[in-house]
N, C-alpha and C positions, 0 to 999 in steps of 0.2 A: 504493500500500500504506500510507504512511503518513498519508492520509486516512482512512481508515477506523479506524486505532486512535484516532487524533485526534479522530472524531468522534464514537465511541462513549463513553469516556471524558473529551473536550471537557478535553484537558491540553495543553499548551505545544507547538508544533510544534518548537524548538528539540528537545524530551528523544526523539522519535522519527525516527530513519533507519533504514529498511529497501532494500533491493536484491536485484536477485535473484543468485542465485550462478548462472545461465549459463541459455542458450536452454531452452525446455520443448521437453516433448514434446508431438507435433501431439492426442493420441487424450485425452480425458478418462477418468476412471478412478476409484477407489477406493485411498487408501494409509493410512498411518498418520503421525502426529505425535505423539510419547511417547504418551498413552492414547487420543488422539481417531481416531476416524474420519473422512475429510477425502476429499471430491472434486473431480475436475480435475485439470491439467497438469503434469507436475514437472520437475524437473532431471533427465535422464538416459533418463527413460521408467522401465519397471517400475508401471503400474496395475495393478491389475485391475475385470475385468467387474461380481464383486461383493461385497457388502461383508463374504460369509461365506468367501471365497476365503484365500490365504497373504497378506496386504499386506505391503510394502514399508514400513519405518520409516524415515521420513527427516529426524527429530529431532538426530542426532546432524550430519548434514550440514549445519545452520544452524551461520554460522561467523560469529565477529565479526572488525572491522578497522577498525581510525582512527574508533571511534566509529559502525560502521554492522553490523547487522545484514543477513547476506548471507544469504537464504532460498533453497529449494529448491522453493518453489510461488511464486506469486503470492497473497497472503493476501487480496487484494481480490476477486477473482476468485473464488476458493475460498469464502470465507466470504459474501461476496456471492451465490453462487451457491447455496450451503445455502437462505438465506433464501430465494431465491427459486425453491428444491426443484429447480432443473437437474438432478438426480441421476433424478429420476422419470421415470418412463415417461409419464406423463399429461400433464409441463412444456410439452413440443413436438409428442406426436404424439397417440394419439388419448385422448379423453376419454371416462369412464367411462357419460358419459349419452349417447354416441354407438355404442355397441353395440350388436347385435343385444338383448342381454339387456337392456341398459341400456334402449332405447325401448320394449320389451315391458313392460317391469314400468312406467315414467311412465304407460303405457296404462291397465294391469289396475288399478294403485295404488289408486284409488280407490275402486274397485266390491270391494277384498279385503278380509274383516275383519281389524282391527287383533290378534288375537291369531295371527291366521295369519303378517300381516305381519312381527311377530317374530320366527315360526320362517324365514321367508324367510331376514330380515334377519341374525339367528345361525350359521344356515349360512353363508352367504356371506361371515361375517366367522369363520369356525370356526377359520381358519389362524393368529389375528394371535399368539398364542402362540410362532409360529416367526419372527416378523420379530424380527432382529438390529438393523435401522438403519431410521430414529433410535430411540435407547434410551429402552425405555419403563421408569418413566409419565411420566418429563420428561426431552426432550433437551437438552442444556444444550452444546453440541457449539462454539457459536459464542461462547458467553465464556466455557468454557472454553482455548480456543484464544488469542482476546484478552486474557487472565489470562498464558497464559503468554510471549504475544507479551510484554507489556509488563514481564515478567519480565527478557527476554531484554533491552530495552528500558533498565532499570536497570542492570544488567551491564556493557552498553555503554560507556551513559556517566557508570560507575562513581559512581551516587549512592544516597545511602540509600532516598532517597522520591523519587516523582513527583507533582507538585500538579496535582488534577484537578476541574472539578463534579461536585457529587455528583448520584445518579442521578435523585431526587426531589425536590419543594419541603421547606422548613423539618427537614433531615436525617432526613425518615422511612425507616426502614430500607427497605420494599417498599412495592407499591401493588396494591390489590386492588380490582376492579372487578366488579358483578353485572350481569349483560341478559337481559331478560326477550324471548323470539322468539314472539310469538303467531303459533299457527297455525291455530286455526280459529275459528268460533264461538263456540264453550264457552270456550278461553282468550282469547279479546275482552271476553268477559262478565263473566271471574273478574279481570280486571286493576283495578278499584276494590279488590276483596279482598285482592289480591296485593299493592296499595302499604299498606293498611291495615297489612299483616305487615312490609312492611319498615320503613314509617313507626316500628313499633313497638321495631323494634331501632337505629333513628338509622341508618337505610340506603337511600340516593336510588339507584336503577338508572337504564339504559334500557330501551325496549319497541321491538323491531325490531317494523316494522307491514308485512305486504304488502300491496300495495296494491288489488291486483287479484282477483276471481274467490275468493275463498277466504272472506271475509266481508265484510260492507257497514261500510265506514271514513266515518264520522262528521265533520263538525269539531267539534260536540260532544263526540264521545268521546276526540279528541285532543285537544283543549282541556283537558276534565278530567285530562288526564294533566299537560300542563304545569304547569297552576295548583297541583298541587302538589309543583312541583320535582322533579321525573321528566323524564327524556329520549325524545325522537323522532327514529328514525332508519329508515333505509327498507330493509327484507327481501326482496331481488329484486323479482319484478314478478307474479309469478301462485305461487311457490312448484309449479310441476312440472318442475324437475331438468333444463330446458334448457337455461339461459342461456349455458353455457359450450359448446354440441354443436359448434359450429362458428361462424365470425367474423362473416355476415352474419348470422346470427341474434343476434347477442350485439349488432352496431350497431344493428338495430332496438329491438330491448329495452332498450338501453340512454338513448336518447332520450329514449325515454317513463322511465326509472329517475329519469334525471337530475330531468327536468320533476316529479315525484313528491315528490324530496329538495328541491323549491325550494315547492314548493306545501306540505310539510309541514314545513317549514322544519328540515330534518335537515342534522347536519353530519356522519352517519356512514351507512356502508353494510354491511349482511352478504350475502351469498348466501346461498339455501338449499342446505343439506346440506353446509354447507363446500363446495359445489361451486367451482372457484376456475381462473383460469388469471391468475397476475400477471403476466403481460407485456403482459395486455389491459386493465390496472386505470390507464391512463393516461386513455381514454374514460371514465371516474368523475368525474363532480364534485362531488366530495364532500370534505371536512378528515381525514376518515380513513376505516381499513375495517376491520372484524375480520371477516373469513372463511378467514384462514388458522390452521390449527392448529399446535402446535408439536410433537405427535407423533400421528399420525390411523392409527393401530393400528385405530382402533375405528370407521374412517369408513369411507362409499362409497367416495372419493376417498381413497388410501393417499400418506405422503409425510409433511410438517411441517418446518416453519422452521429446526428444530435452535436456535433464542435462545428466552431467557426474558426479553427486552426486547424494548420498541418497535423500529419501523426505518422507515424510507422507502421505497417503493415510486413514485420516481418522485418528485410532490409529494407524495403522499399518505403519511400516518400508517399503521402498520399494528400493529393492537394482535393482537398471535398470541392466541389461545385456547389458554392452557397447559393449563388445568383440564376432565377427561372431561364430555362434556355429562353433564348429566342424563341424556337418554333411555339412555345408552349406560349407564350407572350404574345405573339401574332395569331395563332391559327385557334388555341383551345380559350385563350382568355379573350380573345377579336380587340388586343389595345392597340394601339400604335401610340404610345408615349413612352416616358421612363418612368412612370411615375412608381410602379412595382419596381422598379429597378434601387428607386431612390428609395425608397422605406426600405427596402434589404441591406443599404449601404449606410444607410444612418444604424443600424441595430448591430451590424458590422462593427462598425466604428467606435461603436460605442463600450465593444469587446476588446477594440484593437485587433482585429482577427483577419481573415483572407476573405477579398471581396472576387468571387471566380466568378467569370462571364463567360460563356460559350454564344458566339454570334455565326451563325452559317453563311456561308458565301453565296451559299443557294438562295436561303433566305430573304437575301436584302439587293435582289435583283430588280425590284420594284423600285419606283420615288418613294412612295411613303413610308417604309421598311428601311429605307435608304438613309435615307432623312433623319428618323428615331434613331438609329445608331449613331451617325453624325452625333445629334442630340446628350446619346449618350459619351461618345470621347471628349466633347466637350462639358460633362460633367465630371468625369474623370480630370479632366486636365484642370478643373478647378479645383479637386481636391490635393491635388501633387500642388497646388501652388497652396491653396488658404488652409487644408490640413495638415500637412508633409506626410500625405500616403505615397509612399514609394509603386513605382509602375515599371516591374521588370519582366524579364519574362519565365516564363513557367520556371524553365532549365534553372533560371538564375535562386529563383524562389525556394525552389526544391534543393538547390545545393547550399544558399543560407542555411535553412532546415535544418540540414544533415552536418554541418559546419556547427551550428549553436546547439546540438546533441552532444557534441564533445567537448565542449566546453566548460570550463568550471570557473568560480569565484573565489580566490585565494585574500586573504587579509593580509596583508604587508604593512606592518608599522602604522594599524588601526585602519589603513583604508583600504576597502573593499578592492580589490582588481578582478580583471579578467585574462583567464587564460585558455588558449589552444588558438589551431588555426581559425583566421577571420578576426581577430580579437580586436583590431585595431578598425573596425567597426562598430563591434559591440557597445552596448553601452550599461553601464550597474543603474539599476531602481529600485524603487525602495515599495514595499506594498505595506500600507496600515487599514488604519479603521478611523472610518470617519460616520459617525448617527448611524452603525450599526451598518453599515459596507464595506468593503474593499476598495482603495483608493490609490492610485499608484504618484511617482515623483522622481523626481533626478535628482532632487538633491543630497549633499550627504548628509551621513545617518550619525545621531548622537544616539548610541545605545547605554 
């Protein structure tokens, strides 16, 4: 337990003792912690089945002693296991492109017109209105929870502040990232146009490429992408909603994914559709992966990470998708603004977390689709200037990440430092309590 606090906010192992206060129960479940919703094991028993049921509050049952906080879950587990969606039906058993319906529609997909395919797509997503868990339009469920661990944390060992790395390089508040997912022809074609437009607001993406079957990949055309500072990274392997149906299919595919990521020299991976099963993302060889969302109301595949921060996945980096795609923002929601975009980034922000946007090249073939994106890089480029959200790209994101994981806080002659590689970005903060919250700061700490 107190690796995980430790590692997310990478603060002193001295200021963290956690314990658990007695045997769990054997049944995973659904309970509460002051506002959160939390899944898995607790002290005593009392789950339930689901997250809309009576829960059990077991907030007040966290008891301290001689400096250690005695929990009534296991927080590693717990919160471990959000990220890695354990709560879901899809985690362990079966997957959404392994149903009846599921390999019917991968079949028809192609041969349907695309305005039909949205009323499919609508309908089938008609319910997300009544999902309760995770909270949309951003689940914040897992630093929440580590907010108030590290609450509890101070309490203990009754000091004003905790000294921690902060979460970004050179103390930018958030970090926002764009990726561009070509999926067919026409968005292969429009990606010179696409970097034109971002070039124009001082904004370098990625371009998820599939490799297979869906358009002819170039090393020309990936070339061109490179040279002008734009990222390649590899989008499944044919884009029809298999990869994940079942294991021997996913080791075959996955062979050839890898050999793909080495011959395009990609250090990141997405699936399509979000389609995801992360207990299988070990066969990846890849420095990172974005195909998990952080609240997928709006997906095939139902579920999300509950963080608005990076994590690991084994080795691997996993940059959540906080931000509603595109598609899902034009086609199932009918906006054409940002205005969903902006409420995800102010609640973002407000964690200091990862703002991930995925915009399709396909997508924004239209003026008005066109337009809204514009719209949005120039919302982005107001916040690199008036918040100092850093706007790099994936690779660069995911290798911070994995940079400030090995990193530690050493004390030299009272003051806090940092060390390992990167370090001379990093920057020491301080976390207290202010009317009963979590507050962060840069300045030095009198303990």
């Amino acid at each position: 337990m107190n690796e995980l606090l430790c590692q997310y906010y990478k603060c002193p192992e001295q200021y963290v003792s956690f314990a658990l206060k007695g045997p769990l129960s054997e049944g995973d479940g659904y309970f509460k912690f002051g506002k959160e919703i939390l899944y898995g094991r607790i002290y005593g028993g009392g789950t339930a089945g689901s997250p809309t049921d009576s829960l059990r509050n077991v907030v007040s049952e966290a008891c301290i002693g001689d400096r250690i906080v005695h929990l009534p879950f296991d927080a590693a587990d717990v919160l471990n296991g959000l990220r890695h969606e354990v709560y879901s039906s899809f985690s362990n058993g079966s997957h959404p492109s392994s149903s009846l319906l599921g390999r019917a529609y991968s079949l028809i997909r192609p041969a349907l017109p695309i305005t039909f395919r949205k009323y499919l797509q609508k309908m089938r997503l008609s319910d997300w209105h009544d999902l309760t868990f995770p909270t949309w339009p951003v689940d914040q469920t897992v630093d929440n929870t580590l907010e108030d661990l590290l609450l509890l944390s101070l309490k203990a060992h009754r000091l004003q502040r905790i000294p921690f790395i902060w979460f970004w390089p050179d103390g930018a508040s958030s970090c926002a990232i764009v990726t561009h997912d070509v999926e067919t022809s026409a968005g292969r074609d429009f990606c010179a146009s696409l970097m034109d437009i971002d070039d124009s607001f001082g904004v370098k993406a990625s371009f998820q490429i599939v490799p297979e079957r869906r358009y002819k990949v170039t090393a020309l055309f990936l070339d061109a992408i490179r040279r002008r500072g734009f990222e390649i990274n590899v989008q499944d392997l044919n884009h029809d909603g298999r990869l994940f149906r079942d294991q021997e299919e996913f080791q075959a595919r996955v062979t050839k994914i890898n050999a793909y990521g080495r011959q395009f020299g990609a250090a990141g991976f997405r699936s399509a559709i979000l389609y995801r099963r992360q207990q299988w993302f070990d066969a990846l060889q890849f420095s990172y992966d974005m195909s998990v969302p952080n609240v997928a109301h709006l997906d095939p595949q139902r579920g999300g990470c509950c963080t608005v921060m990076p994590y690991f996945v084994g080795n691997i980096v996993e940059l959540p998708v906080t931000m509603t795609q595109d598609y899902s923002v034009f086609h199932i929601l009918d906006e054409r603004s940002i205005d969903l975009w902006k409420q995800q980034s102010e609640l973002v922000l407000a964690k200091h977390g990862l703002m991930h946007f995925i915009v399709h090249p396909d997508y924004i073939l239209d003026k008005a689709e066109r337009t809204t994106y514009e719209d949005l890089l120039t919302y982005l480029t107001q916040l690199r200037t008036e918040k100092n959200v850093w706007l790099p790209l994936p690779g660069e994101a995911a290798s911070w990440w994995r940079e400030r994981s090995q990193m530690s806080l050493v004390e030299v002659n009272g003051t806090w430092e940092v060390e390992g590689k990167g370090k001379e970005r990093a920057r020491v903060a301080y976390a207290g309590e202010r009317n009963g919250e979590l507050v962060f700061s840069f300045e030095s700490s009198e303990e």
